[in-house]
C-alpha angles and dihedrals in degrees: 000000000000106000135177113239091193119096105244098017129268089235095241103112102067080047088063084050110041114103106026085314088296085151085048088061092045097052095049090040085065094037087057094051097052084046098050101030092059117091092210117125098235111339147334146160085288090063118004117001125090130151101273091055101047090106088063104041098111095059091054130103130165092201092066086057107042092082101059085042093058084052092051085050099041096232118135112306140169116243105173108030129104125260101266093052087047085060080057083115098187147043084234083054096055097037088054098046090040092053097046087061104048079054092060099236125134108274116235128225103268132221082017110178103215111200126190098221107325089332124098126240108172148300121262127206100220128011136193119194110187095070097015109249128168117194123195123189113214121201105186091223092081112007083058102042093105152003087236091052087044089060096043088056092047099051097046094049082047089066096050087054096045092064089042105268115152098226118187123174127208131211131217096251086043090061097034098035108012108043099136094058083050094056095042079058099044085046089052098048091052099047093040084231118141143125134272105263127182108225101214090047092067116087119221095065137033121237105240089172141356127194103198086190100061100007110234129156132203108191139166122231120200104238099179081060095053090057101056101024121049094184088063091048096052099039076054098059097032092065100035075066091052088051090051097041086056092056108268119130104211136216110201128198131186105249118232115291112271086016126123118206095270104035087080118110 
């Protein structure tokens, strides 16, 4: 039900409607965009939020109106799946859940919001619990947008593995062209099963500490590398998920502009 809150009417509304509701699907074209473009968790002043809301922000979520957007639209949508496969957001997300399970492993809770007491940390895009896993898909498009958005992730995914949490992030070409390496390490991460690897022997960081007794890592990523080059951003990630599988927790940093993991004093 669309209504119009003024007395009187604004008008709009037969505009939506004119023309087989062509101005409906250019207003929820726009709307989609906003929704699926904001990296919020569920919602903030970018998407959803505005001053005459504000009473109701904490009861709303994008992610519980993308879906009939996309119907208005008449992008991709799920009709007849259940709710959480409708918060699937993107095309990388479905491929990724529908491919776990032609794989036969068990399928994690998906656009999970992980908090550390009442604060907010992320959302991940896919969670295990038992053990505690956190999976982030990473299109390049926007996780490598920026130096600034590189750090963001980065510190945000340092405080998940800070309070022990096995996070392992996913590319594009991992979940279209490489599924199988991302099972083997899914599988991994679940049994606790790896391999012994030598930090300072993986290429795409460079170790600044290491603690063998707890094993903790403190490394630093090139993230001007990661903006021009995918290949160095995903040999980067690929291998950060090597360290954790084996059993390392890591603390990234974003190395020195124009720096390469190495170059550092």
């Amino acid at each position: 039900m669309i209504y119009d809150v003024m007395p009187g009417g604004t008008g709009y509304i037969p505009k939506l409607f004119a023309n087989g509701g062509a101005g409906l699907k250019a207003a929820a074209t726009e709307a989609l965009v906003r929704l699926e473009g904001c990296d919020c968790a569920d919602g903030c002043h970018r998407c959803l939020w505005d001053f005459w809301n504000q009473r109701h922000h904490h009861l709303l979520d994008r992610f519980t109106v993308i879906g009939v957007l996309r119907r208005i639209t008449d992008a991709p949508a799920l009709f007849d799946e259940e709710l959480d496969n409708e918060r699937l957001e993107s095309f990388l997300e479905r491929e990724f859940f529908e491919r776990l399970e032609i794989a036969g492993l068990p399928l994690p809770t998906l656009q999970v919001n992980r908090y550390v007491g009442s604060r907010l940390i992320t959302r991940v895009d896919a969670e295990y619990r038992n053990p505690d896993i956190s999976i982030f898909l990473d299109g390049r498009a926007y996780h490598s947008q920026s130096e600034e958005k590189i750090r963001d992730d980065l510190e945000r995914r340092n405080q998940l593995e800070a309070r022990g949490v096995c996070v392992l992030e996913f590319t594009f070409g991992d979940v279209v062209a490489h599924f199988d390496d991302v099972v083997s390490t899914v599988s991994a991460a679940l049994d606790g099963s790896s391999d012994d690897v030598d930090p300072a022997s993986l290429p795409g960081m460079a170790v600044s500490h290491r603690d063998d007794a707890t094993k903790q890592l403190r490394v630093t990523i090139p993230a001007n590398a990661w903006l021009v080059s995918e290949p160095a951003r995903v040999v980067s990630l690929k291998n950060a998920n090597r360290l954790r599988v084996a059993g390392w927790r890591l603390h990234r940093e974003v190395s020195a502009t124009g720096a390469t993991p190495g170059d550092e004093e």
